[in-house]
C-alpha positions in Angstrom: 16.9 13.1 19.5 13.4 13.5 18.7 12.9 14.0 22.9 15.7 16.1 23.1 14.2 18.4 20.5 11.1 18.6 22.1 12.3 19.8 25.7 14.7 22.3 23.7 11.1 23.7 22.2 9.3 23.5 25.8 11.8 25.3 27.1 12.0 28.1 24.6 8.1 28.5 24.5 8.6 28.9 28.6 11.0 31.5 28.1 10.3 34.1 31.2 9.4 37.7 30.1 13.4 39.0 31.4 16.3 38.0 29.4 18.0 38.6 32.3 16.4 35.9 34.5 17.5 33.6 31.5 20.9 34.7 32.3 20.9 33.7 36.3 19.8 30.0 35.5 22.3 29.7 32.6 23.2 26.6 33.6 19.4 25.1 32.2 19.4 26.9 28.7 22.9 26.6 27.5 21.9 23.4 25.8 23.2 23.4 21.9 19.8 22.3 21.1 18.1 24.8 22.7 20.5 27.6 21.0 19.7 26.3 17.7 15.6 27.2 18.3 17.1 29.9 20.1 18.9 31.9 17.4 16.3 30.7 14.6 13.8 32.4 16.3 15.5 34.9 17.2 15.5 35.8 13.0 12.0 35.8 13.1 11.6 38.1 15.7 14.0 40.6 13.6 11.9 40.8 10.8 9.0 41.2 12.3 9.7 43.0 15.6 13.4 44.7 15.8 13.2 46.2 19.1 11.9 42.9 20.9 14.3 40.7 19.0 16.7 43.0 20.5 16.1 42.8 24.0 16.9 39.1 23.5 20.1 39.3 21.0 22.1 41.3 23.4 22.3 37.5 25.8 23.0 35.2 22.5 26.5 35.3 22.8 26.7 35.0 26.7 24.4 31.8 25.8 26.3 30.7 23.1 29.4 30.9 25.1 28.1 29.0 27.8 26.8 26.1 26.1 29.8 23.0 27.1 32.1 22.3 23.7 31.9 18.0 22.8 34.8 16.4 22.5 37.0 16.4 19.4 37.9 19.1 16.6 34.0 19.0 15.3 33.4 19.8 18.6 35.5 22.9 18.9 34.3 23.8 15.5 30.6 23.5 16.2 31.1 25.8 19.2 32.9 28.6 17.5 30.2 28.3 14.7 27.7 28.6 17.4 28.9 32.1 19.0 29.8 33.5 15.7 26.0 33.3 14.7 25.0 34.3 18.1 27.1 37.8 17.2 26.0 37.9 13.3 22.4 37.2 14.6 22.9 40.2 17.4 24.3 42.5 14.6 21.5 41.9 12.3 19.0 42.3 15.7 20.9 46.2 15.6 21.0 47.0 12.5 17.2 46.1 12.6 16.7 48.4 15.1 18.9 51.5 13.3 21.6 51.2 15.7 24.1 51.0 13.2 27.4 52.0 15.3 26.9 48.6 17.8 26.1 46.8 14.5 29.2 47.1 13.2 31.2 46.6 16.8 29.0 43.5 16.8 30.4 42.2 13.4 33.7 43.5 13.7 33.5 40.8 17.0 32.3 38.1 15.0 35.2 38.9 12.1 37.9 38.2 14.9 36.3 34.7 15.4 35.5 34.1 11.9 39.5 35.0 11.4 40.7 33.1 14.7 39.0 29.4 13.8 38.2 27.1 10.8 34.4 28.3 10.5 32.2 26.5 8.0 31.5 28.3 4.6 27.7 28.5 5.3 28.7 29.9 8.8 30.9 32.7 7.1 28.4 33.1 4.2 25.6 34.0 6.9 28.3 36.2 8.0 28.8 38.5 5.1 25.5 38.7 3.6 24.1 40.3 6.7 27.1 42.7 6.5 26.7 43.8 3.0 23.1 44.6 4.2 24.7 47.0 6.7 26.6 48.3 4.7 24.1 49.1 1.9 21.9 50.5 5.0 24.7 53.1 5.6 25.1 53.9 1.8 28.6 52.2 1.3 27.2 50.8 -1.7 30.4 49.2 -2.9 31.6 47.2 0.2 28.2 46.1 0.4 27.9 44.4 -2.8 31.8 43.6 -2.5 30.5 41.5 0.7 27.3 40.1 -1.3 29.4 39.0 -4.0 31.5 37.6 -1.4 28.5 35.2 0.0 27.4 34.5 -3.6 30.6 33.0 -4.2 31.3 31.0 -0.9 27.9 29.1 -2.4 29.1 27.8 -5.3 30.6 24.7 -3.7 27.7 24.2 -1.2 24.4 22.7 -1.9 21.8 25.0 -0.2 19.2 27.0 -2.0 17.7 28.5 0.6 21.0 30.2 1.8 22.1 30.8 -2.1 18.9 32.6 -2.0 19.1 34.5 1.3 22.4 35.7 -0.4 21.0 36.5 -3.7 18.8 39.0 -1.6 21.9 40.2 -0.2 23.3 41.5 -3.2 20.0 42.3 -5.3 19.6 44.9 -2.0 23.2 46.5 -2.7 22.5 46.7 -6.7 19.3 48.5 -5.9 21.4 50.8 -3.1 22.9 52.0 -6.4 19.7 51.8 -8.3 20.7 48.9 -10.8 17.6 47.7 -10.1 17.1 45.2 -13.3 20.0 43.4 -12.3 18.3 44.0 -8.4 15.4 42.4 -10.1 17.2 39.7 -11.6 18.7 38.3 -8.3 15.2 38.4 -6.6 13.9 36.6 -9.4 16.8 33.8 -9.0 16.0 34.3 -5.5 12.3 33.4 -5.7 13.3 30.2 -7.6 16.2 29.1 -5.3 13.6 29.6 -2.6 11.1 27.0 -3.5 7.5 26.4 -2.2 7.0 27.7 1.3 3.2 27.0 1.8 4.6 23.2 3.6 7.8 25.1 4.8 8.9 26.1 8.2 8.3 30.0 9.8 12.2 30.9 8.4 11.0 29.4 4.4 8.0 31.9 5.1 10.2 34.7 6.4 12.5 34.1 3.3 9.7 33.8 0.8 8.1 37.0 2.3 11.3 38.7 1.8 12.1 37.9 -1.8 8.4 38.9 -2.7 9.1 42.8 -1.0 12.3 43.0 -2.8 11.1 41.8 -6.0 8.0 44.6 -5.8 10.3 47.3 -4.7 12.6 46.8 -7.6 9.7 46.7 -10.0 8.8 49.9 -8.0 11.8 51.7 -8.7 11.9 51.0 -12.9 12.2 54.2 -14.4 8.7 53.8 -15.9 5.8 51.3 -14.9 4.0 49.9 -17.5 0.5 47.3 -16.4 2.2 44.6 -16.7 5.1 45.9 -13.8 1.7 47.1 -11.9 0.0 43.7 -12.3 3.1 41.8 -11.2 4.1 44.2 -8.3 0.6 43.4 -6.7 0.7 40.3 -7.3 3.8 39.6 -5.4 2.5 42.4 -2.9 -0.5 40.0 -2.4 1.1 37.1 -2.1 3.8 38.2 0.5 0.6 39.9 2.6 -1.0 36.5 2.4 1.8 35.0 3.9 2.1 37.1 6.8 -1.9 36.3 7.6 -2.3 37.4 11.2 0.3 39.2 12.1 -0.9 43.1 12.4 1.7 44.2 14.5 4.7 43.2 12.2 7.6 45.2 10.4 6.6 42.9 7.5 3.0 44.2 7.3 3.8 47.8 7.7 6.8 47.3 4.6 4.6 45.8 2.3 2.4 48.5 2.9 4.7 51.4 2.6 6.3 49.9 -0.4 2.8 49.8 -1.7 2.3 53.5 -1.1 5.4 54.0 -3.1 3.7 52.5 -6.3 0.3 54.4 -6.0 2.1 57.6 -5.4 4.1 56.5 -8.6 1.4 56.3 -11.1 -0.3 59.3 -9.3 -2.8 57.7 -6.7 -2.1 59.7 -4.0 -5.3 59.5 -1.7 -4.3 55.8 -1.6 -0.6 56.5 -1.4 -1.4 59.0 1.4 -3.4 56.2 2.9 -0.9 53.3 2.7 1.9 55.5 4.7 -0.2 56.7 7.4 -0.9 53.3 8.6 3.0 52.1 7.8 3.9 55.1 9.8 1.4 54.4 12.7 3.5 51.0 12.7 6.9 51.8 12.2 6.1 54.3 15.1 4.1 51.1 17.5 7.8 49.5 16.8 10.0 52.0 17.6 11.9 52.2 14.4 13.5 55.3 13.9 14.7 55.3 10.1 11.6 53.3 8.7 9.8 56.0 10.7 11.7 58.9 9.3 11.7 57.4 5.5 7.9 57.1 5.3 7.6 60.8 6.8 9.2 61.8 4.1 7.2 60.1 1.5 4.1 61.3 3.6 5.4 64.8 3.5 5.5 64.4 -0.1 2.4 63.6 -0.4 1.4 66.8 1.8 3.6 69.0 -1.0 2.2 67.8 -3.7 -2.0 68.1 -2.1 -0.7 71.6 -0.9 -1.1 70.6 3.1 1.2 73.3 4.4 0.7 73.7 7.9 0.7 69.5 7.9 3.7 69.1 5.6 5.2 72.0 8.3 4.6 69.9 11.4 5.6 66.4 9.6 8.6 67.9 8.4 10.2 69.5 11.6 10.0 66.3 13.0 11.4 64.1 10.0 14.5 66.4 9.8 15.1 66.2 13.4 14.8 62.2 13.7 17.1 62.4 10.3 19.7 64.9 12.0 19.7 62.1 15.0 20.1 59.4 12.5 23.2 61.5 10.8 21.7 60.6 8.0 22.5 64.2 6.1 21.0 63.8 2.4 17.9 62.7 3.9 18.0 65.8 6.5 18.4 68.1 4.1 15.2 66.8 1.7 13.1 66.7 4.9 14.8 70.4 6.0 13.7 71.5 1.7 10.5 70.4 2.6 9.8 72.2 5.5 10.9 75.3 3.9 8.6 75.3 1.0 5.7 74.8 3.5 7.1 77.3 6.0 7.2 79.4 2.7 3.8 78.6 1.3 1.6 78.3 4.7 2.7 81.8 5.3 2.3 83.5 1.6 -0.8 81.8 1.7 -2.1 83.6 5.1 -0.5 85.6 7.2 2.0 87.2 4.4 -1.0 87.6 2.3 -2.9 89.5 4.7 -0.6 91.8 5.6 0.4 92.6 2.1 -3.3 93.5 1.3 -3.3 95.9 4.0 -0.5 97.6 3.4 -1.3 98.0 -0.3 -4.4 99.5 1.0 -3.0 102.0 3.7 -1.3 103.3 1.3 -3.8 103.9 -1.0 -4.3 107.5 -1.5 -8.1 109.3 -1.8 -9.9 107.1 -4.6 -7.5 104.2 -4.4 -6.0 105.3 -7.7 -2.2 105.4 -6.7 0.3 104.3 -3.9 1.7 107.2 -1.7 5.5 107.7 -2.3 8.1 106.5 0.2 11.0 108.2 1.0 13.6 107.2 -1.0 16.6 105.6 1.6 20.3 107.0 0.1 
């Protein structure tokens, strides 16, 4: 076993640079074994770098498929397990990447198996919390915590922390969709117990942890009022989830933590530090190609630009955030970043050209000794 384990790790660490060349020697990687390093690295690869993760998603289920059933009903069941997380994994790869029309196609797919075979609870749980984290993306707020609840309860028969608390981030992320973020809070906090210590753990107990500790900040974030004690304990999980992701510059993870840190100092009114924090998330976001990350922390930027009076930056920033937003159909958010480029279309004119013009008609029509205006003609 132990031998077999370490081929399937050779082989994925030898992967070539083209999914597609994967694809014409199916025949050497549709090895269960393989799959299983397959898939769980796949996850990684989400979280910290959607559009790569992507590329390789799109051949899990062709892989999945592939990979020759064993004998017997454990068999058959294993194998169907298999391909439904090689779907859920490649819904969760689009979703990553904003793509949120193939998501769903994706998990409608993996429903008809789920619905077609006897699939294990933890199988199905995986299932629905990734779902309800679609869902909360697209702002249907109560299917999403419908399906998180869903997941919660599957795990009450099954002993696994670690996927109780990969669902418990489920549905803290729909409660905080709707902005009930104490009970948001709550779950995170259950979460980060459930969790455990991941300083001997493997890269998906790191991922997890890391996850829990953004989520738990961001709901401390978005209390109605910070007091030090919420700032204390927001940084302290903000350092201790950038800790975790040590080296790795050019990850979503980096660039979140980040971001969500901007949020905070812009919060309690640090805004050179706020404006500092999204600049470099949005540098990132932009490096990964991710559209609504990209469009959400232009909009916090161009806040940032409203409230330092930055017109003809806010201007620029803006036109761009409400296109990418338009493209997005994301409409609410369109229209903020479409109010914002009004007031600076409004405000970088008033402030020049408007205001030079005005002055010079005032004084053209100044008569001898600039005492009075000249009368127009009155228009009837």
């Amino acid at each position: 076993m132990a031998h077999k384990e370490e081929w399937a790790r050779r082989l994925w660490r030898e992967l070539p640079a083209d999914p597609s060349v994967v694809l014409s020697r199916i025949g050497t990687y549709a090895d269960a074994t393989f799959m299983r390093f397959f898939l769980q690295d796949l996850d990684n690869q989400i979280y910290n770098d959607p559009q790569k993760a992507l590329k390789w998603a799109k051949i899990a289920p062709t892989l999945a498929l592939a990979v020759p059933k064993t004998a017997g009903l454990k068999g058959c069941q294993e194998h169907h397990s298999r391909l439904v997380l090689a779907w859920v994994v490649l819904g969760s790869a689009y979703r990553a990447a904003s793509e949120h029309t193939n998501s769903d196609r994706t998990y409608e797919h993996a429903l008809r198996l789920i619905e077609s075979e006897s699939i294990p609870s933890l199988v199905q749980v995986d299932y629905y919390r990734r779902l309800s984290t679609l869902r909360a993306c697209q702002k249907k707020h109560d299917e999403a915590l419908a399906l998180a609840d869903v997941a919660v309860e599957l795990l009450r028969t099954v002993d696994d922390n670690k996927a109780r608390a990969r669902a418990l981030i489920a549905r803290g992320y729909a409660l905080a969709t709707v902005e009930r973020f104490s009970e948001a809070g709550d779950c995170f906090g259950e979460a980060l117990t459930m969790a455990g210590n991941p300083d001997k753990g493997s890269a998906a107990d790191q991922r997890l942890h890391r996850s829990i500790c953004h989520n738990l900040a961001q709901s401390i974030n978005d209390q109605a009022h910070v007091n030090s004690a919420d700032f204390n304990l927001f940084f302290a999980y903000l350092r201790k989830a950038r800790a975790e992701v040590k080296g790795g510059r050019r990850s979503v993870a980096r660039y979140r933590l980040l971001w969500v840190e901007g949020l905070l100092w812009a919060k309690i009114g640090t805004h050179s530090r706020a404006e500092k924090a999204f600049k470099v998330a949005l540098e990132g976001f932009q490096a990964l190609r991710l559209p609504f990350e990209i469009a959400l922390v232009s909009l916090d930027l161009g806040a940032i630009y409203h409230h330092n009076g930055e017109w003809s930056k806010l201007e620029i920033l803006a036109t761009a955030t409400y296109r990418l937003f338009r493209l997005l159909a994301a409409d609410t958010e369109s229209i903020a970043a479409l109010s914002l480029w009004m007031d600076a279309a409004r405000m970088r004119t008033l402030t020049d050209d408007l205001t030079i013009r005005t002055r010079q008609t005032i004084e053209a029509r100044i008569g001898p000794g600039g005492c009075c205006l000249k009368r127009s003609k009155r228009i009837t």
